[in-house]
PyMOL Python script that loads the backbone (N, CA, C, O; Angstrom):
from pymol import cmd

cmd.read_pdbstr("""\
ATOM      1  N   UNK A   1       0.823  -1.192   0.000  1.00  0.00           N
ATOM      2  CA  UNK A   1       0.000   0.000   0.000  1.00  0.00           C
ATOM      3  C   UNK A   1       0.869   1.259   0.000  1.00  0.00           C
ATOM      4  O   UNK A   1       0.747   2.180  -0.808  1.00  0.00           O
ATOM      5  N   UNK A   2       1.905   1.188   1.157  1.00  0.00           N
ATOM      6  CA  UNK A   2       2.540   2.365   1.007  1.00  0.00           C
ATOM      7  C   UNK A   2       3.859   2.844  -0.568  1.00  0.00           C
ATOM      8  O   UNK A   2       4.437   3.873  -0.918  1.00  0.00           O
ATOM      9  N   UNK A   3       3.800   1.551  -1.025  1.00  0.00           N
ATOM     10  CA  UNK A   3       4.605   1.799  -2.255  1.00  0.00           C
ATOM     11  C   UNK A   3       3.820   2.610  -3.302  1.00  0.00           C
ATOM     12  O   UNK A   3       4.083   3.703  -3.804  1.00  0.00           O
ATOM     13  N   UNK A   4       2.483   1.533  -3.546  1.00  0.00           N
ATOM     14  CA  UNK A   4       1.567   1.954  -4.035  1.00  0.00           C
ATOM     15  C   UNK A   4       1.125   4.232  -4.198  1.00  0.00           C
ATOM     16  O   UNK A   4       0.552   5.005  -4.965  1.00  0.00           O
ATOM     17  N   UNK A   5       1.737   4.254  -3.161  1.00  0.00           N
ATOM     18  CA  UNK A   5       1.201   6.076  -2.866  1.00  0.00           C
ATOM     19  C   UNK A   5       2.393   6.749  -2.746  1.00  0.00           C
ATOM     20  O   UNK A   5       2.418   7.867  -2.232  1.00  0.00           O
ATOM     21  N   UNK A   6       3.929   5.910  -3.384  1.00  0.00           N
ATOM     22  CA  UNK A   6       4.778   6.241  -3.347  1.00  0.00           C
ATOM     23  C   UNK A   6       4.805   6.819  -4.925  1.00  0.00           C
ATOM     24  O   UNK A   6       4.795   7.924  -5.468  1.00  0.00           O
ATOM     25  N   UNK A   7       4.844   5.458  -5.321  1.00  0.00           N
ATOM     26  CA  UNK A   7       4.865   5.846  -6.720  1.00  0.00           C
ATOM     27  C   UNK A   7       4.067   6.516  -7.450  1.00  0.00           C
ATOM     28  O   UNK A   7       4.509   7.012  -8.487  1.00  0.00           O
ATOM     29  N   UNK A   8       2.359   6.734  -6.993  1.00  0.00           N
ATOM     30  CA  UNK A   8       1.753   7.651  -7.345  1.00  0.00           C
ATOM     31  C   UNK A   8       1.847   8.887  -7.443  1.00  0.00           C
ATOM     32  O   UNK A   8       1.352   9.640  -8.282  1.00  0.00           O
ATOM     33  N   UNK A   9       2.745   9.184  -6.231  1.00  0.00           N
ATOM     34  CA  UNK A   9       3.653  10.341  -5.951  1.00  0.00           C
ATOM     35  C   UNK A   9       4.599  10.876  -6.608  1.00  0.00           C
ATOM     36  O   UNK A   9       4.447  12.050  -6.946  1.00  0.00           O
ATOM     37  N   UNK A  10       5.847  10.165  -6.974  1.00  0.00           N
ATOM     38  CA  UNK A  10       6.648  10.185  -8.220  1.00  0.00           C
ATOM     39  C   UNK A  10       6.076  10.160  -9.354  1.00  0.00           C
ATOM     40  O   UNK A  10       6.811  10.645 -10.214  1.00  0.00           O
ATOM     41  N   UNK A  11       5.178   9.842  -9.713  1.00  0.00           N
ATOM     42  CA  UNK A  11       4.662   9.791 -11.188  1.00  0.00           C
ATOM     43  C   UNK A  11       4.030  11.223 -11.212  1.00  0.00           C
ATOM     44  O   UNK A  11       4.477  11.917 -12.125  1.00  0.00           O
ATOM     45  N   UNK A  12       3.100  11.818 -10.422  1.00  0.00           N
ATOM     46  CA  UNK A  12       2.681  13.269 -10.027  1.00  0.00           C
ATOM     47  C   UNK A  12       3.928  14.106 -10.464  1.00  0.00           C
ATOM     48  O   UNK A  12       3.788  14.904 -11.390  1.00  0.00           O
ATOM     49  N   UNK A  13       5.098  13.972  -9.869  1.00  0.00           N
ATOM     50  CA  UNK A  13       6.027  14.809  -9.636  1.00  0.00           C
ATOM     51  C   UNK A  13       6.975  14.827 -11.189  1.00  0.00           C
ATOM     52  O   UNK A  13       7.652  15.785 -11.560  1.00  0.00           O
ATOM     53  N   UNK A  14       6.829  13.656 -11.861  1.00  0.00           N
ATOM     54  CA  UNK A  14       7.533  13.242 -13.082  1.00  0.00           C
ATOM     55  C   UNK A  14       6.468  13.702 -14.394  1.00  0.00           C
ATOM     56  O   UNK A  14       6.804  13.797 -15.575  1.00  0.00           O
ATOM     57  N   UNK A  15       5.247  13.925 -13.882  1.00  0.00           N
ATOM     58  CA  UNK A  15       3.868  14.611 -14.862  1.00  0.00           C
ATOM     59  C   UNK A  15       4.173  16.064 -14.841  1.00  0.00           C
ATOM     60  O   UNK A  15       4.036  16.654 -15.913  1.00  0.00           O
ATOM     61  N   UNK A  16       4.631  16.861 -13.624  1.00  0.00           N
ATOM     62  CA  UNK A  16       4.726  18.092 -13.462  1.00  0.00           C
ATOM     63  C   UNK A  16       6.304  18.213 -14.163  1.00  0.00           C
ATOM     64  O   UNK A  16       6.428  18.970 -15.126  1.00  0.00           O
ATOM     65  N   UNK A  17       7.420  17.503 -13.692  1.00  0.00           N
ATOM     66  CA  UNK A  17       8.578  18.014 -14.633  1.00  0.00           C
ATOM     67  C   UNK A  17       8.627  18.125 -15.656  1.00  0.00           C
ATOM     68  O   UNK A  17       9.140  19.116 -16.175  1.00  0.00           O
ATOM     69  N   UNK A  18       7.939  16.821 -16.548  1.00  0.00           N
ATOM     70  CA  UNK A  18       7.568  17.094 -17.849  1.00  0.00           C
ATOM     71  C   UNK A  18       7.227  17.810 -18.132  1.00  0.00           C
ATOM     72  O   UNK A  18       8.028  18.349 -18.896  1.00  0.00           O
ATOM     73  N   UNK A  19       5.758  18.726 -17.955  1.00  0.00           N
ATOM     74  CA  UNK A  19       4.889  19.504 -17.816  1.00  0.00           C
ATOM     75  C   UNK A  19       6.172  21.305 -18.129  1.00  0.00           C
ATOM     76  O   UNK A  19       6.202  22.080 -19.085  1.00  0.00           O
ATOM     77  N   UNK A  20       6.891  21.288 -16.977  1.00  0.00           N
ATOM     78  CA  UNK A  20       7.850  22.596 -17.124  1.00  0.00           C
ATOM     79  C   UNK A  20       8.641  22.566 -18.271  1.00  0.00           C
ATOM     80  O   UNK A  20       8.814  23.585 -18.940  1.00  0.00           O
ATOM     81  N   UNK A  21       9.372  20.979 -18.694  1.00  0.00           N
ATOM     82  CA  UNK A  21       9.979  21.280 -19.194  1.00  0.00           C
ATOM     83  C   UNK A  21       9.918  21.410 -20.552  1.00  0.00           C
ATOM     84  O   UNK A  21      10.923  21.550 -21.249  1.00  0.00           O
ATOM     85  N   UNK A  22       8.461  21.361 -21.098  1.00  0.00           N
ATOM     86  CA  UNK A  22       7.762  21.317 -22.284  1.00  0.00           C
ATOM     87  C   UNK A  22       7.844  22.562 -22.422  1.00  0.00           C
ATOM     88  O   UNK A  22       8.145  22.878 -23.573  1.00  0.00           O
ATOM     89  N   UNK A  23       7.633  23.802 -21.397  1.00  0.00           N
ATOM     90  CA  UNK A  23       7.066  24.550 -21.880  1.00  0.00           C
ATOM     91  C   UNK A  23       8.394  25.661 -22.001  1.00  0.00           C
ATOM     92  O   UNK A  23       8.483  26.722 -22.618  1.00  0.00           O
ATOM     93  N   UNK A  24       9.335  24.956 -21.166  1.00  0.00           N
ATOM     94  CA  UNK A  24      10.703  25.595 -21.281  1.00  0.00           C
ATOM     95  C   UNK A  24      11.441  25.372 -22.749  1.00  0.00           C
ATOM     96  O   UNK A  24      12.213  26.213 -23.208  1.00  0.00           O
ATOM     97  N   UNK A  25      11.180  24.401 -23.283  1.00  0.00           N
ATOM     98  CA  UNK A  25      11.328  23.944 -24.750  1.00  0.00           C
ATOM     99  C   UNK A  25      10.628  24.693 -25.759  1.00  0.00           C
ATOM    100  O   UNK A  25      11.135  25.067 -26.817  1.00  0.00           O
ATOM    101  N   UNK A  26       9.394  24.907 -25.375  1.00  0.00           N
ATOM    102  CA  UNK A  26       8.226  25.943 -26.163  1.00  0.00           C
ATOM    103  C   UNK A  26       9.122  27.538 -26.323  1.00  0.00           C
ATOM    104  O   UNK A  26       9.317  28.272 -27.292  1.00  0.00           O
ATOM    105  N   UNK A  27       9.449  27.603 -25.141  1.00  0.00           N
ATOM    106  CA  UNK A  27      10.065  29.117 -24.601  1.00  0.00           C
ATOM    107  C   UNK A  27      11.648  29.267 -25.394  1.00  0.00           C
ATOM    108  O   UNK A  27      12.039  30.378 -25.752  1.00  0.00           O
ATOM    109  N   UNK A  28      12.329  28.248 -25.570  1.00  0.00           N
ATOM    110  CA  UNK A  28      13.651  27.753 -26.081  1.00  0.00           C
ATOM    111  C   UNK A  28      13.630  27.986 -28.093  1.00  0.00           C
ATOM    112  O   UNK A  28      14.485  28.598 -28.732  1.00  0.00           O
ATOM    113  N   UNK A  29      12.532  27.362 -28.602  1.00  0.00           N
ATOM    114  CA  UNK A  29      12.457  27.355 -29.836  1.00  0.00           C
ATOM    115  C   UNK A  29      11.998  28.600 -30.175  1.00  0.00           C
ATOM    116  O   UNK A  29      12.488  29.136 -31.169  1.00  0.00           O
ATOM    117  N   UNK A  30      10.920  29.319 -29.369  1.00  0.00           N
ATOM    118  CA  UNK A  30      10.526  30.380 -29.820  1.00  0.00           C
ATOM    119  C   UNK A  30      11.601  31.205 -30.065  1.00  0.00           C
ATOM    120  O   UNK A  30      11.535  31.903 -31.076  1.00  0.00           O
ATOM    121  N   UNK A  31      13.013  31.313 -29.052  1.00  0.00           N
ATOM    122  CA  UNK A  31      13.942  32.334 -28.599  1.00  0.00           C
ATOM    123  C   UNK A  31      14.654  32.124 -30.361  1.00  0.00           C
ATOM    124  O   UNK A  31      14.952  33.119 -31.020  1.00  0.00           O
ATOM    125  N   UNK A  32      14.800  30.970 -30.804  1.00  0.00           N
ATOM    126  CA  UNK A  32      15.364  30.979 -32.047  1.00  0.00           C
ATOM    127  C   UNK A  32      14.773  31.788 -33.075  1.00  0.00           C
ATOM    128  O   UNK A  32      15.430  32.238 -34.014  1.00  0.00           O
ATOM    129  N   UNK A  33      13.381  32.006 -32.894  1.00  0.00           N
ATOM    130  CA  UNK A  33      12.678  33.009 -34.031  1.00  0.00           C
ATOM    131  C   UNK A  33      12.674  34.167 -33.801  1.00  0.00           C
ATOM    132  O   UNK A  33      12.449  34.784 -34.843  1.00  0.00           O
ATOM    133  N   UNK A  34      12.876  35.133 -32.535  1.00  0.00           N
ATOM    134  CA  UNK A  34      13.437  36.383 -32.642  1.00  0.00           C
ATOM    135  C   UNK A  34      12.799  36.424 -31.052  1.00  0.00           C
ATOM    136  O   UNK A  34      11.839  35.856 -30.532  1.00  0.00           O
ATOM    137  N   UNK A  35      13.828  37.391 -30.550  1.00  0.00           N
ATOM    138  CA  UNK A  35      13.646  38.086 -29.005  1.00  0.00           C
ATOM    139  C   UNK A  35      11.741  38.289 -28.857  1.00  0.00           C
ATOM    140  O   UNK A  35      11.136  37.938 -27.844  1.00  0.00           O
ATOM    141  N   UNK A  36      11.353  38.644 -29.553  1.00  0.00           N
ATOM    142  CA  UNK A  36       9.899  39.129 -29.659  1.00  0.00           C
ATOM    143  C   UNK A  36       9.275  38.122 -29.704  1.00  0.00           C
ATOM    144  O   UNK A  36       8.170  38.447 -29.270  1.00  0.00           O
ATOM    145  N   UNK A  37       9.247  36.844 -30.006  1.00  0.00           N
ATOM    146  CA  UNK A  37       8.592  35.642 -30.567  1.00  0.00           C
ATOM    147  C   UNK A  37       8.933  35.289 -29.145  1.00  0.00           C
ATOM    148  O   UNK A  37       7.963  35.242 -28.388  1.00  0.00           O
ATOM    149  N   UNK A  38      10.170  35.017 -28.605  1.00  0.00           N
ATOM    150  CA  UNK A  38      10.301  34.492 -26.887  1.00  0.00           C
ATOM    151  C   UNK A  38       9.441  35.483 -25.731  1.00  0.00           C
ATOM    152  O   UNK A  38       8.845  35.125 -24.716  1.00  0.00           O
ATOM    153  N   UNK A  39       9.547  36.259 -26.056  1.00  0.00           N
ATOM    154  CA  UNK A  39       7.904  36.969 -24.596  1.00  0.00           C
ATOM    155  C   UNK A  39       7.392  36.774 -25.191  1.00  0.00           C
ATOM    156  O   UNK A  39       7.129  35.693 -24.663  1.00  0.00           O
ATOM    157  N   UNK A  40       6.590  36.759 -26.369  1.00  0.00           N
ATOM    158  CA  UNK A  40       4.957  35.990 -26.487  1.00  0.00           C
ATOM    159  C   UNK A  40       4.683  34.700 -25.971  1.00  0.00           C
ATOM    160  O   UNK A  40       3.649  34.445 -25.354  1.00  0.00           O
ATOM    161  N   UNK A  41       5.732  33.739 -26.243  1.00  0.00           N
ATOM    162  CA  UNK A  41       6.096  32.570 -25.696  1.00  0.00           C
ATOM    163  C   UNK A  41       5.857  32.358 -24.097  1.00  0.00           C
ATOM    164  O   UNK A  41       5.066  31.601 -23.535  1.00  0.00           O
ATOM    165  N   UNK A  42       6.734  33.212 -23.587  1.00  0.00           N
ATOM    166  CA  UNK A  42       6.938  33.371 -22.171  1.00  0.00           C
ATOM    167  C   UNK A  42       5.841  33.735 -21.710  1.00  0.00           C
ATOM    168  O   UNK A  42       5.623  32.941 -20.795  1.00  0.00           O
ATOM    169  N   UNK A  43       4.641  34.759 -21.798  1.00  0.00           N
ATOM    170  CA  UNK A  43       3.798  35.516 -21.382  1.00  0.00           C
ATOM    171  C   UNK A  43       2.726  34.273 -21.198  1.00  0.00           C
ATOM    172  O   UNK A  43       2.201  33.747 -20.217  1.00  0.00           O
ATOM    173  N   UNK A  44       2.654  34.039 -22.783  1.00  0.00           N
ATOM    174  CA  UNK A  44       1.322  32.916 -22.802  1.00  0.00           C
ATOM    175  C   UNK A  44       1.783  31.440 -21.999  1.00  0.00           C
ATOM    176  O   UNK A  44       0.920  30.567 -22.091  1.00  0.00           O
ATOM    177  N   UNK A  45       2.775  31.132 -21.385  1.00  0.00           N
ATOM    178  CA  UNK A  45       3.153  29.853 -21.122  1.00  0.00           C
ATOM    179  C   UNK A  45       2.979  30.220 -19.297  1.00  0.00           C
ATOM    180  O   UNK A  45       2.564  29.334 -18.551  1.00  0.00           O
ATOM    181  N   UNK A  46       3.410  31.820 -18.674  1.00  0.00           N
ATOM    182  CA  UNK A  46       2.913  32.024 -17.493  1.00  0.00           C
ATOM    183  C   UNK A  46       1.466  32.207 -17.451  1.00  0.00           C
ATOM    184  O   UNK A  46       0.804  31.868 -16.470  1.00  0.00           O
ATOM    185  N   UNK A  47       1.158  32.531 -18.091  1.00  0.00           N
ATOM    186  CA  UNK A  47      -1.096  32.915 -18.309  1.00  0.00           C
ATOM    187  C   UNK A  47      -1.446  31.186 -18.293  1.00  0.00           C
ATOM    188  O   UNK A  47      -2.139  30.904 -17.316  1.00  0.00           O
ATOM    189  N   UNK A  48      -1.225  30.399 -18.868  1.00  0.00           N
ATOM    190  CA  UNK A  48      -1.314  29.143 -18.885  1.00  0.00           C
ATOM    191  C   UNK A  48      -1.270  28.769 -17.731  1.00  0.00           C
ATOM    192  O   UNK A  48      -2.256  28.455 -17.064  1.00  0.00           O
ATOM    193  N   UNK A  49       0.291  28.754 -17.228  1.00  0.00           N
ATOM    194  CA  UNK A  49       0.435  28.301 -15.765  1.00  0.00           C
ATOM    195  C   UNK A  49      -0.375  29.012 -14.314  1.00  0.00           C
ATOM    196  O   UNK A  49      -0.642  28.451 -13.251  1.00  0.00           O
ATOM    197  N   UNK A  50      -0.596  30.229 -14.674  1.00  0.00           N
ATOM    198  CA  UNK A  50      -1.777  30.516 -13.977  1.00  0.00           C
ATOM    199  C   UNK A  50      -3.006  30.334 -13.704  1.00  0.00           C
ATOM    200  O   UNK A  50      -3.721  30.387 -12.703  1.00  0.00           O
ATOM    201  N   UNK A  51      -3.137  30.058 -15.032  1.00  0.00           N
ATOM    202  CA  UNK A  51      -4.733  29.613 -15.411  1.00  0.00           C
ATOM    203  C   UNK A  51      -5.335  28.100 -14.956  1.00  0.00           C
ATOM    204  O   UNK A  51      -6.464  27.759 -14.603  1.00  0.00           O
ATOM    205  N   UNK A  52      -3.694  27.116 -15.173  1.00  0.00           N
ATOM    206  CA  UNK A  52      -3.927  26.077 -14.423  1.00  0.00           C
ATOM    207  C   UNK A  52      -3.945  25.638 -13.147  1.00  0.00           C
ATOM    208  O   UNK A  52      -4.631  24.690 -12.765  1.00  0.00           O
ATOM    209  N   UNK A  53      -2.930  26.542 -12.192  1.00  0.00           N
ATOM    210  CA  UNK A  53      -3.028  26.649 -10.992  1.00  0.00           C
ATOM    211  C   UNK A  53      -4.124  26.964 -10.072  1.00  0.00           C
ATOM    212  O   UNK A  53      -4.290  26.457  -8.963  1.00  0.00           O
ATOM    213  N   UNK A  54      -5.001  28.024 -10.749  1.00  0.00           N
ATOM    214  CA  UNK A  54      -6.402  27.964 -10.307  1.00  0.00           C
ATOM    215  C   UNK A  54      -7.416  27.278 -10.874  1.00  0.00           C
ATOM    216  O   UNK A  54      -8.564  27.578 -10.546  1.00  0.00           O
ATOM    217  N   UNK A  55      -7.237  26.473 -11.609  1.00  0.00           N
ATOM    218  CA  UNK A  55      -8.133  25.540 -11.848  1.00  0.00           C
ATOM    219  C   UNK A  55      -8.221  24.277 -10.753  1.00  0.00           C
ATOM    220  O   UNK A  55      -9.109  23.673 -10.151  1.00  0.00           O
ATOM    221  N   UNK A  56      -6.735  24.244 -10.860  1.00  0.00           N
ATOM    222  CA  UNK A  56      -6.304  22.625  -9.798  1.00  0.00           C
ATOM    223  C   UNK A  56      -6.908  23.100  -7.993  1.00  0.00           C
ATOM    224  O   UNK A  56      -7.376  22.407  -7.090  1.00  0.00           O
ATOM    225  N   UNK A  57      -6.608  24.565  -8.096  1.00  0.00           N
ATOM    226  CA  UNK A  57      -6.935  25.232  -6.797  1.00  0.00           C
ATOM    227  C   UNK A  57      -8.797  25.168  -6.211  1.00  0.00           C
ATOM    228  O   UNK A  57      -9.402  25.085  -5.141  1.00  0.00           O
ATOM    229  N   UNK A  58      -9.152  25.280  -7.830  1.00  0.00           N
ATOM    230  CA  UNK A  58     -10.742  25.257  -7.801  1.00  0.00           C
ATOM    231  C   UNK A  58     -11.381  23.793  -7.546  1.00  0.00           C
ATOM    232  O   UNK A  58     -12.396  23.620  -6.872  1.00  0.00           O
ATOM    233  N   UNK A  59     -10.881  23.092  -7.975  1.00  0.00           N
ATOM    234  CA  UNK A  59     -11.078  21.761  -7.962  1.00  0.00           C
ATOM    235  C   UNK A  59     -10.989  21.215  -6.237  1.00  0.00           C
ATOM    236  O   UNK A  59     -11.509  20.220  -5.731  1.00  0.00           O
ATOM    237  N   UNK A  60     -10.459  21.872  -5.847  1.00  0.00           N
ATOM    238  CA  UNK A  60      -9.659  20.989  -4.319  1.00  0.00           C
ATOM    239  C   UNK A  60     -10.303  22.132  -3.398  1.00  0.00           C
ATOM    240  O   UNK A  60      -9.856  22.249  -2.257  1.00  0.00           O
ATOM    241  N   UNK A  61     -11.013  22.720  -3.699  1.00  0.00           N
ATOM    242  CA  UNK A  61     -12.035  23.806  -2.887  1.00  0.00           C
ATOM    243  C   UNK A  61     -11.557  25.386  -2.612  1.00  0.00           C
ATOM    244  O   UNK A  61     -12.253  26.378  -2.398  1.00  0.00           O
ATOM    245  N   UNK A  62     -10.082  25.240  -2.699  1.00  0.00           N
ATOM    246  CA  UNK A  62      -9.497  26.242  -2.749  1.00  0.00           C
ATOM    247  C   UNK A  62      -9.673  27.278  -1.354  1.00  0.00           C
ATOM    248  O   UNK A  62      -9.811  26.685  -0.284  1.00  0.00           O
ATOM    249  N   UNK A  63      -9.672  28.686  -1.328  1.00  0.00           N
ATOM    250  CA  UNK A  63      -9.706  28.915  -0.009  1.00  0.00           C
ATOM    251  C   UNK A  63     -11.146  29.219   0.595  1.00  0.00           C
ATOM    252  O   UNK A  63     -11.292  29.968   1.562  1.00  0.00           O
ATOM    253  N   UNK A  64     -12.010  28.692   0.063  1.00  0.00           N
ATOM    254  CA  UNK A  64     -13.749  28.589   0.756  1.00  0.00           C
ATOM    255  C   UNK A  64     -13.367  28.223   2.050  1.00  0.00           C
ATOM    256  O   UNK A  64     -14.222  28.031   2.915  1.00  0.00           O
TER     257      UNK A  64
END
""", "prot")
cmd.dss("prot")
cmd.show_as("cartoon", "prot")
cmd.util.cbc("prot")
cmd.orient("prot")
């Protein structure tokens, strides 16, 4: 059981690294198409990450 909620755990944590480092890659290729193309990149990839953070926040009741 307790392995069981171990590894559920690591896999959480290995969903979220992925997760950054996709978008650090997103942020990486853009930088090759011009300084200007990387903050659009950047902007929309923090609005994202915001947007998901309160979703996950909404879901779990958040501060009600």
């Amino acid at each position: 059981m307790i392995f069981k909620k171990l590894a559920a755990t690591i896999w959480h944590l290995a969903d979220v690294l992925c997760f950054i480092l996709a978008l650090v890659a997103l942020c990486a290729g853009a930088y090759q198409f011009g300084l200007g193309w990387f903050y659009i990149a950047l902007a929309a990839s923090l609005a994202f990450l915001g947007w998901l953070c309160e979703m996950v926040a909404g879901q779990k009741g958040g501060d009600e």
